[in-house]
C-alpha positions, 0 to 999 in steps of 0.5 A: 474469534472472540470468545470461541474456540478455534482449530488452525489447519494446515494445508499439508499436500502444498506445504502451505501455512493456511489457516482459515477462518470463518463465523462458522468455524474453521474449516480446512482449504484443500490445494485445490482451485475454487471457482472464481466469483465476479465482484459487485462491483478532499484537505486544503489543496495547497498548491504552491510551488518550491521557488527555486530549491537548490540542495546537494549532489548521487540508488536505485532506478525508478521502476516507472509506469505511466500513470494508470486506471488499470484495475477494476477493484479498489487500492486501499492504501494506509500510512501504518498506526492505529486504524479506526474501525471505520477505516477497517470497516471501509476496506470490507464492505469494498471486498463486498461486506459482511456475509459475502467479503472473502479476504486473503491476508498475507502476512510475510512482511511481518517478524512474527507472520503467523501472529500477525495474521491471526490478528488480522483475520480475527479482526476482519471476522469480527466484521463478517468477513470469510478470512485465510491467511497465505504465510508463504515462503518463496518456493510456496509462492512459485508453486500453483496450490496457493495461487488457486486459492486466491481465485475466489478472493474478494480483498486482499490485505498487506500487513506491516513489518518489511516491505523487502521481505515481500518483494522476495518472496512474491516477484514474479510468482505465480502468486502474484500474477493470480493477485493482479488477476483478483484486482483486475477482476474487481477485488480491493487489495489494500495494506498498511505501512510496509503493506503500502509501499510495496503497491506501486512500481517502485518501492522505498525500502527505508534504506539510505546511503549514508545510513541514517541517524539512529539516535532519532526516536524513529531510528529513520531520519533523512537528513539529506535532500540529494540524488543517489540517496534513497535507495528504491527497487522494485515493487509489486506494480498495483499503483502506476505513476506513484511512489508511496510513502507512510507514516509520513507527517508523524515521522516527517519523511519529507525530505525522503520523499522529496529527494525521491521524486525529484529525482524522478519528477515522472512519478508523483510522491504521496505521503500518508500519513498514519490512520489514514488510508487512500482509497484509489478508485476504479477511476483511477481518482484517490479518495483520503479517509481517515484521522490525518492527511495526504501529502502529494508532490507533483513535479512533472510540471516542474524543472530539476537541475540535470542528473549530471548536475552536481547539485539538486535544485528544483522550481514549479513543483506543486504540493497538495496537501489533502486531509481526510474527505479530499479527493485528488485526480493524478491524471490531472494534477488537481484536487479538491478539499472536502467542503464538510467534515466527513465520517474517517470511514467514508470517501 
């Protein structure tokens, strides 16, 4: 916390690299499993289609779920850059504000996880929230100390960095399943950039076959609009229905995203783009706050050329894009612009 002193404990009988915080002080979070606490509980639409796409010829299989309300809690779902503070704002008071929010943020994504955590939970602290950082690697997750510290948790929060180095250490762990149980019980799990593509099903990794051009100044082009490209596994299976991408009118993904759902026109595509962050609802309906927009591909209407086609073509897909203040219904495939300008924070 700014301007205080701060002592970060570990937690030596599980082996785990817990550092709690508090307005309080630190305080030592013991292996033991705390009581469960029950939660209280719009951009132009364009929709258009792509007459008649015909691009060239095949990784990875879709991990495909219908499209679901499944949860009680909130997703929280940002595109990576900078988050206003209203957008930081936003995901406490959906983990039950200040005084009362109790947040788990989970680091592991990142090179440095240790220092990214502290950020993070400094930052949550600053406005109110109960934080501890769950730094685990993967025999820690398989263990049960640390997922009965997540039976009191409000929020959970993903940071960025790679999303792979998640899905290693927390596919089918018991960590994992006490997570699902917190959002199905009412909490809001959110994260940005590496921390939003691992919510859905199946997950962009940011690998491609061939690898791609280097010498753009994201090192990340996607030249090619074609099958067997985009390499997608498995994710962490908060989202159904949708595959996510991020930063993605900065670094213009399109061509990412596109191939992909194309190739499995059963899932939605949205981009999110940087500072801007999708709020699902309990309902299942997406709220875009923030500095940007949301671009969302729906071709579940439309006709692709057959996967033993050699080339990828496609008509009928619709394209929504959705600045701040739009809402969209992935059930029905409809949307709605904001009919004012609206504060970034707020659905």
């Amino acid at each position: 916390m700014k301007g205080r002193a701060r002592q970060h404990a570990t937690v030596e009988t599980a082996s785990l690299h817990l550092a709690s915080h508090h307005s309080r002080g630190a305080r030592l979070i013991v292996g033991g499993p705390e009581p469960e606490v029950p939660l209280r509980p719009r951009i132009a639409l364009i929709a258009g289609l792509f007459s008649t796409c015909i691009i060239a010829p095949a990784f990875g299989q879709a991990h495909e779920k219908p499209a679901s309300t499944a949860g009680r809690g909130h997703l929280f779902i940002v595109g990576g850059g900078e988050q206003s503070a209203e957008l930081v704002t936003r995901f406490v008071a959906l983990a039950g504000g200040r005084g009362h929010a109790r947040i788990a943020v989970v680091p592991m994504a990142s090179e440095d996880a240790a220092g990214t955590g502290k950020e993070k939970a400094d930052e949550l602290e600053e406005l109110g929230a109960d934080v501890f950082v769950l730094n685990l690697n993967r025999a820690e997750a398989e263990g049960d100390s640390a997922a009965k510290l997540l039976g009191s948790a409000t929020g959970i929060w993903f940071t960025g960095g790679d999303q792979i180095r998640l899905t290693r250490i927390l596919l089918d762990t018991p960590v994992l399943r006490a997570m699902h149980l917190r959002y199905e019980r009412g909490a809001v799990v959110g994260g940005t950039s590496a921390g939003a593509a691992i919510m859905p099903d199946s997950m962009l990794t940011g690998n491609q076959q061939p690898p791609g051009d280097s010498s753009g100044y994201y090192g990340d082009e996607y030249p090619l609009l074609a099958r067997g490209v985009i390499e997608i596994v498995r994710g962490l299976g908060f989202l159904h229905g949708a595959i996510v991408d991020q930063h993605f009118i900065k670094r213009e993904r399109h061509n990412r995203l596109l191939s992909v759902v194309l190739e499995r026109p059963t899932l939605l595509g949205v981009g999110i783009d940087e500072g801007t962050a999708l709020d699902v609802a309990p309902d299942g309906r997406w709220h875009v706050l923030g500095a940007s927009a949301a671009i969302v591909y729906d071709a579940r209407a439309g006709s692709v050329t057959p996967a033993s086609a050699s080339i990828l073509g496609a008509t009928g897909v619709r394209l929504n894009l959705l600045p701040a203040g739009s809402t969209f219904d992935p059930r029905t495939g409809r949307g709605a612009l904001p009919s004012r300008r609206v504060p970034t924070g707020a659905p």
